[in-house]
KETOR-690919 format. One line per 2 residues: their letters; for each residue x, y, z negated of C-alpha. Coordinates in steps of 0.02 Angstrom, whole numbers, plus 50000, padded with zeros to 5 digits. Layout:
# KETOR-690919
a	X:Y:Z | ...
//
This chain:
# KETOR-690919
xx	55982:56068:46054 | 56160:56038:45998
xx	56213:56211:46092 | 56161:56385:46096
xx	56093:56359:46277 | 55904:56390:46291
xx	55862:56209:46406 | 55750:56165:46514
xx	55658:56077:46402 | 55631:56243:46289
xx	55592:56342:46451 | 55443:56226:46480
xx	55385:56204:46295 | 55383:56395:46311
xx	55280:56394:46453 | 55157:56242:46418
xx	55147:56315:46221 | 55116:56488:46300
xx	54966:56431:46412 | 54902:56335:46253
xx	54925:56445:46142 | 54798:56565:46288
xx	54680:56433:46304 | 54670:56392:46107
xx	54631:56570:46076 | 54453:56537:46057
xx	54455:56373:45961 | 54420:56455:45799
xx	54296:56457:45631 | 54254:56633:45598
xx	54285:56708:45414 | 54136:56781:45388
xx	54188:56873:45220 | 54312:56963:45318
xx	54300:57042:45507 | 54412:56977:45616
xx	54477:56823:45539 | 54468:56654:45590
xx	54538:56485:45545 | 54647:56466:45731
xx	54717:56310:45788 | 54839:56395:45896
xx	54926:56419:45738 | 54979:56251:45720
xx	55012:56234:45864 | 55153:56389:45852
xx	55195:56305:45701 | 55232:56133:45794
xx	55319:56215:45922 | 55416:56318:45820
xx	55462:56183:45727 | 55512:56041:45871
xx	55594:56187:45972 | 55654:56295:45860
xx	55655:56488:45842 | 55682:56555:46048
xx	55519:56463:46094 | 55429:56502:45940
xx	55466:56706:45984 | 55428:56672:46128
xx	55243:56580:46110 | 55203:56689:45985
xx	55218:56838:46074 | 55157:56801:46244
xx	55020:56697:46197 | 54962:56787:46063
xx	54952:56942:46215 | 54910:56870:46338
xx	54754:56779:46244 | 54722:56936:46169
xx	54725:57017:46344 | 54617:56894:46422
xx	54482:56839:46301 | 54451:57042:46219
xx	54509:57167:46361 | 54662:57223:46230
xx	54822:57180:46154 | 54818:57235:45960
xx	55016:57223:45957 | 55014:57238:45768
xx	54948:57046:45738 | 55069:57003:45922
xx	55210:57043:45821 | 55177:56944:45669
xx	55148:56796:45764 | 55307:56817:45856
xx	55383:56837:45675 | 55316:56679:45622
xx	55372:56564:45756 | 55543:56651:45762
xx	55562:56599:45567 | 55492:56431:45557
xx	55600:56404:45723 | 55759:56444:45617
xx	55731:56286:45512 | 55702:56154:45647
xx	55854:56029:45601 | 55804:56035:45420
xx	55598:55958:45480 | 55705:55805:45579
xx	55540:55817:45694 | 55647:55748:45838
xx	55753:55618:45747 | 55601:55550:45702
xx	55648:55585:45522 | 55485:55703:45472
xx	55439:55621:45308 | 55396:55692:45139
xx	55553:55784:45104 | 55521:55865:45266
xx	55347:55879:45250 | 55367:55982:45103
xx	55512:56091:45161 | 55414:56115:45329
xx	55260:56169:45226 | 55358:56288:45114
xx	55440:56363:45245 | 55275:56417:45360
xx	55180:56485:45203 | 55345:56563:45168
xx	55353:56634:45350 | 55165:56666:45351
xx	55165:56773:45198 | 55279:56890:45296
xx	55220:56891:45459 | 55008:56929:45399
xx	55046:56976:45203 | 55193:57106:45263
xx	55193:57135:45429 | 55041:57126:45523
xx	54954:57254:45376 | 55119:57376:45388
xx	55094:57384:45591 | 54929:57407:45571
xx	54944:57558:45463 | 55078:57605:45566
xx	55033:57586:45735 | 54844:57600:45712
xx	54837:57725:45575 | 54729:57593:45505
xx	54641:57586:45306 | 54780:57498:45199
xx	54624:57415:45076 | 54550:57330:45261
xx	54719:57286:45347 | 54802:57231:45180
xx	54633:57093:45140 | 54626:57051:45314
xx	54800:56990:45315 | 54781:56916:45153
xx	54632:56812:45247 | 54752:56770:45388
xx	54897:56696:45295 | 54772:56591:45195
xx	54686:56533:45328 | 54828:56520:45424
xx	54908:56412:45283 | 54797:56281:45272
xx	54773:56253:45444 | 54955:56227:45472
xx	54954:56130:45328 | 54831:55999:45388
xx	54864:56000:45569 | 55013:56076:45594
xx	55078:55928:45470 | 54980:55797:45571
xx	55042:55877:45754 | 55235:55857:45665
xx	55211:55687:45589 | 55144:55593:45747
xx	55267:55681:45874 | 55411:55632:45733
xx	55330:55446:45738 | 55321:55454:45954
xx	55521:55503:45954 | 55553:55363:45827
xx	55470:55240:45948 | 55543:55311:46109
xx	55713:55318:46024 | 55719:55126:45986
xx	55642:55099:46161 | 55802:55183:46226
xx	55906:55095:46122 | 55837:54910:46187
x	55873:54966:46349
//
């Protein structure tokens, strides 16, 4: 990714990420304190994505999986929590050669900055964002959309933060091994 082209390899990360971001859309653990919230997986796996293929494929995951899961699994699109997730993928995206994910170089200096950076980027995108389309789009209750975004970035946080880390870390440690392999040949 050492030019402004978008590659192939991008186009199909998009595409694969996309379709499992769709399916992932009902791997989830309810938060029963507060209505529709969940602990998501597809989350980290934006947040991988984001972060191995920077911010194009991130936008682009984010948005059309989070609509077209939203479209398939409940009969809607609620475009005020598409957008967020766009958000977030386009801003952990904008970081990628600082995580080293691809050099193989993901350790704990990266590990933190990654992790700083997607509660950073989740703070705006469910904290900010999601709440002020909400309100705006939906003429929603600012007290329900305001806690239920709360609920998303923490949950949202920690799963990222678990296996978002772990998805980063191993595909860091495969590209080490593969780039050594290339190297003996």
């Amino acid at each position: 990714m050492k030019n402004n082209k978008f590659t192939i390899q991008q186009v199909v990360a998009a595409g694969i990420g996309t379709a499992l971001f769709v399916v992932l859309t009902e791997t989830q653990i309810p938060v029963v304190i507060v209505p529709n919230t969940a602990l998501q997986v597809r989350a980290a796996l934006l947040a991988f994505l984001s972060a191995v293929y920077g911010p194009v494929v991130g936008g682009i995951v984010g948005l059309l999986g989070h609509a077209l899961g939203d479209a398939f699994f409940y009969g809607s699109v609620w475009w005020s929590w598409v957008v967020p997730d766009a958000v977030f993928g386009i801003l952990v995206g904008l970081f990628v050669k600082q995580y080293k994910i691809r050099e193989g170089g993901f350790g704990g200096k990266e590990i933190a900055i990654f992790n700083v950076i997607q509660i950073v980027a989740n703070a705006i995108a469910w904290v900010l964002c999601a709440p002020v389309l909400d309100i705006l789009i939906y003429a929603e209750p600012a007290n329900k959309v305001f806690g239920q975004g709360a609920v998303a970035f923490i949950c949202n946080a920690i799963m990222i933060a678990v296996l978002g880390t772990l998805l980063c870390f191993a595909y860091s440690k495969i590209m080490t091994k593969t780039s050594s392999l290339q190297k003996e040949e």
